[in-house]
N, C-alpha and C positions, 0 to 999 in steps of 0.2 A: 493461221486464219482463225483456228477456233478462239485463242486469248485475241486478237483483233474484235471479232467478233462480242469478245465477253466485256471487252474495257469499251466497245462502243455502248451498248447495253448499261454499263453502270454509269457511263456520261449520259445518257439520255435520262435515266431515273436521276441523277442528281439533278440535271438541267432543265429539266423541262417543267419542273414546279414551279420556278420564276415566270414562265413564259404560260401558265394556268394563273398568277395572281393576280393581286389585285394591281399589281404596276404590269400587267401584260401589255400594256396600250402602247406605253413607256418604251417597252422595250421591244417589243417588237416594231412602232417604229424607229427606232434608234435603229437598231438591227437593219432594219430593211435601208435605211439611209448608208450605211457602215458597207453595205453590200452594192449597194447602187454605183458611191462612190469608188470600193474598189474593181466592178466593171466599167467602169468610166476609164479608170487608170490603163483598163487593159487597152483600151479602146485608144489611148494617147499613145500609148506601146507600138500600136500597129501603125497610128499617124506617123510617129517619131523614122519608124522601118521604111515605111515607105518616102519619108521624105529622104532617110540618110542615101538612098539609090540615085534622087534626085540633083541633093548635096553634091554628091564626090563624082558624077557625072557631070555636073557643073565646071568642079575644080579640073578634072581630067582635061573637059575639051575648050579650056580658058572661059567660058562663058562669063561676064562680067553681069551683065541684067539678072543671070540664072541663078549665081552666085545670089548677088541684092536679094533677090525674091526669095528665096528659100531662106536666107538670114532672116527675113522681117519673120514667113511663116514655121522659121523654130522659135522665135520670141514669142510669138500668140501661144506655139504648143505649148512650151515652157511655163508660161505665167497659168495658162488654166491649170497646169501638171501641178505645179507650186498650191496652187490654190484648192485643187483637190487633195494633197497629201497633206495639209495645215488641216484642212477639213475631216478627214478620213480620219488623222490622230483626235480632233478634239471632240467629235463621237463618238469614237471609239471608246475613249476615256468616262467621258460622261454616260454610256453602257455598264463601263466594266464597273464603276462606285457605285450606279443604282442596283446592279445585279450583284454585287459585295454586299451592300449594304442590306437588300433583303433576304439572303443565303447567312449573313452574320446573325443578324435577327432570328430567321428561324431556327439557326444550330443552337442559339442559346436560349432559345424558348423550350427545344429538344430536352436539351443537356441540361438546364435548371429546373425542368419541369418535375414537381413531386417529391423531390431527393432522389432523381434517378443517377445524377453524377454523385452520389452516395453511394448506391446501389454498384454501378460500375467498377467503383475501386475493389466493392466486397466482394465481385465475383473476378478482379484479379484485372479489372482496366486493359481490356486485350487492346483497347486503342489507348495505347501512353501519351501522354502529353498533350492533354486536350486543347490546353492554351496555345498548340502550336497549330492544331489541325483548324482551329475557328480565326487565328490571325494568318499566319503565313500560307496554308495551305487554299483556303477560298480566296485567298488574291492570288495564287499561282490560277487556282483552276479557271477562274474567271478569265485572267488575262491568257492563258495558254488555251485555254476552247475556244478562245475569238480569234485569237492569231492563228492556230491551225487550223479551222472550220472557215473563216476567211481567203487565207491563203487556200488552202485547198482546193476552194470553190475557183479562186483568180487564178489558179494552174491547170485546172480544167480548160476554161474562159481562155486561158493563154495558149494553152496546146491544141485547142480547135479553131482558132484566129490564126495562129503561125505556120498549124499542117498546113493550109489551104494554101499560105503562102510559100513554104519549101515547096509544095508537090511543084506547084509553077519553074519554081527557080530550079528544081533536078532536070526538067524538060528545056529549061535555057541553057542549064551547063549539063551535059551526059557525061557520064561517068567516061573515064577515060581512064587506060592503064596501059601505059608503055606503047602508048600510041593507038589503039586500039579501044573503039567508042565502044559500049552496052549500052542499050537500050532497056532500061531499067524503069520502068514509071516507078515517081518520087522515089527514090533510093537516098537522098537526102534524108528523110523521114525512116525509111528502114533503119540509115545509119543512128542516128539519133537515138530512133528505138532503142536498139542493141547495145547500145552504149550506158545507156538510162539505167536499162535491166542489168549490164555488168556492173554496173555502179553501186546499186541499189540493194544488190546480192550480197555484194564485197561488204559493203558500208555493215549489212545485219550481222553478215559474220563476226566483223571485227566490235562494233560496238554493242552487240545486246547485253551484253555482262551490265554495260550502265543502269538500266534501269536496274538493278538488286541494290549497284553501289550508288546508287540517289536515295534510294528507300531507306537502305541503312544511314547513309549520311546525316541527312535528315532525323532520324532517330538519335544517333548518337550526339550530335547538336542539340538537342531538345533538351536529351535526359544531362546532358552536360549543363546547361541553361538552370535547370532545373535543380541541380543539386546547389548551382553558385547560389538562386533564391533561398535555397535551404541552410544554407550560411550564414546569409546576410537576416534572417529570418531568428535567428539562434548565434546570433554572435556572442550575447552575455554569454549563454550556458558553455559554448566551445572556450570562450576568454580564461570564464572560471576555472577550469576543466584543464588548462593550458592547452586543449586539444588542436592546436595551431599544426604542429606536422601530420597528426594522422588526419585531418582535412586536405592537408595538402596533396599526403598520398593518395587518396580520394579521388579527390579533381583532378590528379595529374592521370589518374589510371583511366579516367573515365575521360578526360582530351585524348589520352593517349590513343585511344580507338576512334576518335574522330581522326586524327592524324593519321594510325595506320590505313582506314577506310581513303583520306585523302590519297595517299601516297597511291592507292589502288584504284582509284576516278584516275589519276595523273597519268600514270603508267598505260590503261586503256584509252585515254582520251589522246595520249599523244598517236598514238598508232591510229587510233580514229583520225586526226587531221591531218595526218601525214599523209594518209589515203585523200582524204577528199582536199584537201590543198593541190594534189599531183591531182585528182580529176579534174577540179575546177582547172586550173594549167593548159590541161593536156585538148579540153574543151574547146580555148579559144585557136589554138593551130588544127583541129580536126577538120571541121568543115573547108577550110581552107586549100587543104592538102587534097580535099576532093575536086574543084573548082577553077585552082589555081592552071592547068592544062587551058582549060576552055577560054579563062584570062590571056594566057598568053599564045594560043591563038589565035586571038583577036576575036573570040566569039561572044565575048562580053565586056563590058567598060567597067571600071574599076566601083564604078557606083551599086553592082548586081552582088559584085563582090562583098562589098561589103553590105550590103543588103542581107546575105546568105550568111555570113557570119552571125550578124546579130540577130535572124529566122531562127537561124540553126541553135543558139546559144536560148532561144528561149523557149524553143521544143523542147530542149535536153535540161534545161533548168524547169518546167513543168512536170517531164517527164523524170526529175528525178529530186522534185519535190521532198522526197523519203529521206535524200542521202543529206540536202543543205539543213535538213528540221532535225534530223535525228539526235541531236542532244534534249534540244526541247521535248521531243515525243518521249525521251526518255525520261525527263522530269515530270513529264505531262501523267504518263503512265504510271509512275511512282504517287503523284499528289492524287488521283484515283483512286487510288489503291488505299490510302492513308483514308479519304476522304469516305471509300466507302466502309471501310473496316471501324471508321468512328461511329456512320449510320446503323452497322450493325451491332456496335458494342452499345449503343443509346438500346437500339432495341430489344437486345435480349435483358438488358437492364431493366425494359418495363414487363417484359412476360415475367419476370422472376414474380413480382406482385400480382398478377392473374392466374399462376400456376397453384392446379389442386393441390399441390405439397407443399403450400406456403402458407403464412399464418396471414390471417385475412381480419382486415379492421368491420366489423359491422355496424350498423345500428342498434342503439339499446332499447328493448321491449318496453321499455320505464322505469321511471325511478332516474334517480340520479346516481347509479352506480356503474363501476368499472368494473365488469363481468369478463374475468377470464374462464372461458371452456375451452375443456381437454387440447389445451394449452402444454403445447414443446417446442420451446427456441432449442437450434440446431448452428452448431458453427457454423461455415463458408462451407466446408471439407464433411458437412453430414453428422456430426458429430453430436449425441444429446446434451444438451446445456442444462437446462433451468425447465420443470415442467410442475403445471399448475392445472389443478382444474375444482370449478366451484369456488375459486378464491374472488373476492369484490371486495373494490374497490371503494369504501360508502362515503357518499357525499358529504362536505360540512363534517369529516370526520380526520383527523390528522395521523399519517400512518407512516411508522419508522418501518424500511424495509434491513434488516441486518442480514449478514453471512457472511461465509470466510469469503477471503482475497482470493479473485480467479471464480468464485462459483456463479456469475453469471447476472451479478444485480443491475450493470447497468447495462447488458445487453437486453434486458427483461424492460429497460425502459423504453430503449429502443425499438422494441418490439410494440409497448404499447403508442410509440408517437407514431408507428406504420412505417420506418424508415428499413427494420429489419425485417426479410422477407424468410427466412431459413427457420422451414418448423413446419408446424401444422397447427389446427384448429382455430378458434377464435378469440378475438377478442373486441368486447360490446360497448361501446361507447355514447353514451349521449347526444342526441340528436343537435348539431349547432353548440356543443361544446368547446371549449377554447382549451386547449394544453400549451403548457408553457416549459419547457426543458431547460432547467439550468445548470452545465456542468460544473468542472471542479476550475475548469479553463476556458469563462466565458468568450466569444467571438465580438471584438468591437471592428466594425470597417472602417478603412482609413476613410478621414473627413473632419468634421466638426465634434465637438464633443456632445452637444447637444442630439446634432445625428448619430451619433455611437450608442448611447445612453434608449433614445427611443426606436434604435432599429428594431423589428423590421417595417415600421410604421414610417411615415412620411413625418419630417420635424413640422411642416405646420398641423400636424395633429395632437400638438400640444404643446404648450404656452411654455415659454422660457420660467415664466414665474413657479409652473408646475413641475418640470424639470428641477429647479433649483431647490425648493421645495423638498423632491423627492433623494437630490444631495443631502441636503442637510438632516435627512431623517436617517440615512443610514449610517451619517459620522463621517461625511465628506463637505465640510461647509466652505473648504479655501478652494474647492472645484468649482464650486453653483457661479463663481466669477469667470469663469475661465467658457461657458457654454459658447464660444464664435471664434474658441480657440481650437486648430486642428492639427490634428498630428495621428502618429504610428503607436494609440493607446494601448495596443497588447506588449509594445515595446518600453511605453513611456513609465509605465503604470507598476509600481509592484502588484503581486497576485492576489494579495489581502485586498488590497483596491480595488484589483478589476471584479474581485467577488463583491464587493459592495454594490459595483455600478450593475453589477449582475442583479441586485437584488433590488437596486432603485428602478429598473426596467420592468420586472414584476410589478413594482408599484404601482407605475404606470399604467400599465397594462390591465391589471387588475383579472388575469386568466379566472374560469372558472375553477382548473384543476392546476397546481403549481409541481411540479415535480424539481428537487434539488436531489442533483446527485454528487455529496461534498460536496457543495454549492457554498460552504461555509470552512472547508477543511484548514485554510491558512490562517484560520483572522483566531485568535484566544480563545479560552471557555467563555471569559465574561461578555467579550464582543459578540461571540455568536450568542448565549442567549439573550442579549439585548437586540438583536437582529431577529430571533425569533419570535420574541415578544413584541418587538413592532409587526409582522406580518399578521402577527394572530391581532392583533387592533387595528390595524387599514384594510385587511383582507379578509373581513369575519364571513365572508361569503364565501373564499375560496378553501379547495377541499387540497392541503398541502402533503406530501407523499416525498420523506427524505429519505436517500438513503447514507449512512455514517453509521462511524465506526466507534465513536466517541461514548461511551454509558450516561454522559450527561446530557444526550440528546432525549433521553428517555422519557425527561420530564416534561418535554414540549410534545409528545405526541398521547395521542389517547389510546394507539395500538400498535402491536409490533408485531410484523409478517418474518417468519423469520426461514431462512433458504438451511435446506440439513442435507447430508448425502443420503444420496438411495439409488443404490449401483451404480451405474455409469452417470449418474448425472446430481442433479442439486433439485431437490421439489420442496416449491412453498409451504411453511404448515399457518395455520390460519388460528391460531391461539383466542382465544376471547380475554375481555377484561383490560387491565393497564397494558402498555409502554414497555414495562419492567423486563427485562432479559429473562427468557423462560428457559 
């Protein structure tokens, strides 16, 4: 009861935001339709029961007229029944895409928001596979809360329409055993009862393992999913690499736990329907076996009989709602589970950035500087990184940040774009400031080249001719053709390239602050300072911050920050004068 009680609770937090927005109208009348109609259906349930009494009592006693009439009035049932169940699926449907569609929206407003699906990974992605949880998971939960919050409600609806009707039909047939009648009110209904509960008992025992083995399932599918992307993602570098079998080993080891998890769904799932197969069975001879005495004493007509058949089958089918859903409830309970462990992985993602023990972006008192105080980035695991304090950042002033490999320069960048939360103290930023982060392995999204080039801006926020333009000033002039041409540019593209189109995006953009971190590392000495020297001519406003490895970069910058050990970690020294390696 208490995890019943707990996964109701976490459906209700996830659920009940759509039915607070702004399509609440929407969907709650959709909803109220979805329900309507499925008490409608129960309501033809009980026409259909009481007509079959009428039916086979007909046939019994030759009645020809009895016969006719009851045929015309199962075709009235019939066609409204038809007509409410086409209806019932085609709002139900049109529910479950507008409540998809604004549960997809909000998760990735969630999860995009800030760099918090940054954030996430850095503290170790407790929800894995987010791409799985925002597609497959909100169309599970969507469709499986309508279907068992529906159903549910129509098993209710069923089993206090059908008692009313067994209690009648146990007082028409009395229990009889070996000749000998009980007077029993509704004993039919006891029966049913006691049946439901053995069923229902059995059913838990034998299948709860399911929900652990959908959870894992589901998991091991994703991250299986997942690694094939990572393939197909890096197929040059595994080509070059001949890395063909030990990929292979890879994926086979990571199916392989999908398969073994299978084989353990299989193995419990058969023993799950073998059970409810033999109930379902054993269901449709039960009532009969009680009945069948009073039948063939003549105390009933063949039409009560089977009347109490189909009472009784849809008492015990109400009443054991638990035993025919229990796969679903177990997928149901598993996308839950996923669904709220992502809610909680977004969140603790955004306290990481609120929390006192984090390094915190503020506003700058004036001036145009980049004021780090008592500044320490920290690994993921606590560890001290990189620590600064009094070092700035000065405007309109061009600064090579140098230090050995591993001591923490472009985590120190990350710190200052607000992406890295692990540290303490501050760092001061200009009010309506613009940062622009360019790594050593720019990000284009698939599309157009022109959208690639000006992401993350919208292509009508700048002219093809400026685009092309900004081609040709970095030493890409057989691309400025190609802008309505679209493709897989992190694939298509060598690195020296995509560092160019890196740099024509700057152009564009024209940040106030530019940060290259090897932003420049592939392309030659001469290339990159001709790449330097056009930034410092179209950019004489922006205040450029590299960092590289290269002693020819020296001559491009007016100052050089440079990273030194000091005990456990790496701290800025803040030199005055040239560029020049100190």
């Amino acid at each position: 009861m208490n995890k019943i009680r707990s996964t109701l609770a976490i459906v209700w937090r996830i659920a009940m935001p759509y039915f607070r927005s702004e399509d609440k109208w929407a969907g709650y009348g959709l909803l109220a339709a979805v329900i309507a109609i499925a008490l409608a259906l129960v309501g033809t349930d009980v026409l259909i029961n009481q007509w079959r009494n009428r039916f086979y009592n007909a046939l019994q006693e030759k009645d020809w007229n009895g016969f006719v009439r009851e045929t015309i009035v199962f075709g009235a049932i019939a066609a409204v029944t038809v007509a409410l169940a086409v209806y019932q699926l085609y709002l139900n449907q049109w529910l479950q895409i507008r409540w998809r569609n604004w549960m997809t929206t909000k998760y990735l407003g969630e999860w995009m928001h800030n760099a918090d699906h940054y954030r996430m990974q850095l503290q170790g992605d407790a929800a894995d596979n987010p791409d799985q949880r925002i597609t497959d998971d909100i169309k599970l939960f969507v469709d499986r809360t309508l279907d068992i919050g529906v159903g549910l409600l129509s098993s209710v609806v069923t089993l206090v329409s059908f008692v009313i009707i067994l209690w009648g039909l146990s007082a028409q047939a009395p229990l009889d055993i070996l000749g000998t009648e009980f007077a029993i009110p509704g004993y039919l209904v006891w029966a049913a009862l006691i049946y439901a509960i053995f069923g229902t008992a059995l059913t838990q025992w034998i299948g709860s393992p399911l929900v652990n083995l959908d959870f894992e399932q589901q998991r091991f599918e994703a991250d299986f999913r997942f690694n094939l992307v990572r393939v197909r993602e890096n197929s040059e570098q595994i080509a070059l690499l001949q890395g063909e079998p030990a990929e292979r080993r890879r994926l086979s080891e990571r199916f392989g736990r999908v398969v073994v998890n299978w084989y353990a769904i299989m193995s419990r799932t058969k023993r799950l329907i073998a059970f409810t197969q033999s109930y379902d069975q054993a269901a449709v001879i039960f009532p009969i076996i009680f009945v069948a005495p009073a039948f063939f004493a003549g105390k009933i007509l063949l039409g009560t009989v089977q009347q109490t058949m189909e009472a009784f089958g849809q008492v015990q089918s109400a009443l054991s709602f638990f035993v025919s859903l229990y796969r679903s409830l177990a997928e149901w309970r598993a996308v839950v589970a996923r669904l709220d462990g992502f809610e909680m992985a977004i969140s603790s993602a955004r306290t990481l950035k609120t929390r006192t023990d984090s390094i915190h972006i503020v506003p700058s008192t004036g001036g145009d500087e980049i004021d780090l105080q008592q500044l320490l980035v920290k690994l993921p695991n606590g560890t001290p990184q990189v620590s600064a304090d009094g070092i700035s950042i000065r405007g309109n002033e061009r600064t090579l940040v140098t230090g050995p490999s591993g001591s923490g320069k472009s985590t120190l960048f990350r710190g200052i774009a607000g992406i890295w939360p692990f540290g303490s103290g501050s760092i001061a930023i200009p009010a309506n400031a613009t940062l622009m982060m360019l790594p050593q392995r720019p990000y284009f999204p698939l599309g157009s080249l022109q959208a690639a080039i000006v992401y993350p801006s919208e292509v009508s926020e700048f002219s093809a001719d400026q685009v092309g333009q900004a081609l040709i000033s970095v030493g890409l002039p057989l691309l400025a053709s190609r802008l309505e041409e679209t493709g897989h540019w992190n694939r298509t593209l060598s690195l020296g390239e995509q560092q160019r189109l890196g740099l024509a995006r700057a152009l564009l953009h024209a940040p106030r602050y530019l940060f290259l971190d090897e932003a420049t590392a592939s392309l030659d000495e001469p290339s990159e300072a001709a790449l330097y020297r056009l930034l410092e001519e179209k950019l004489p406003a922006t205040t450029i911050v590299s960092i590289g490895h290269r002693s020819t970069l020296a001559a491009f910058h007016q100052r050089n920050i440079v990273l030194v050990p000091e005990g456990d970690r790496f701290a800025l020294q803040n030199p005055s004068g040239s560029a020049k390696p100190t």
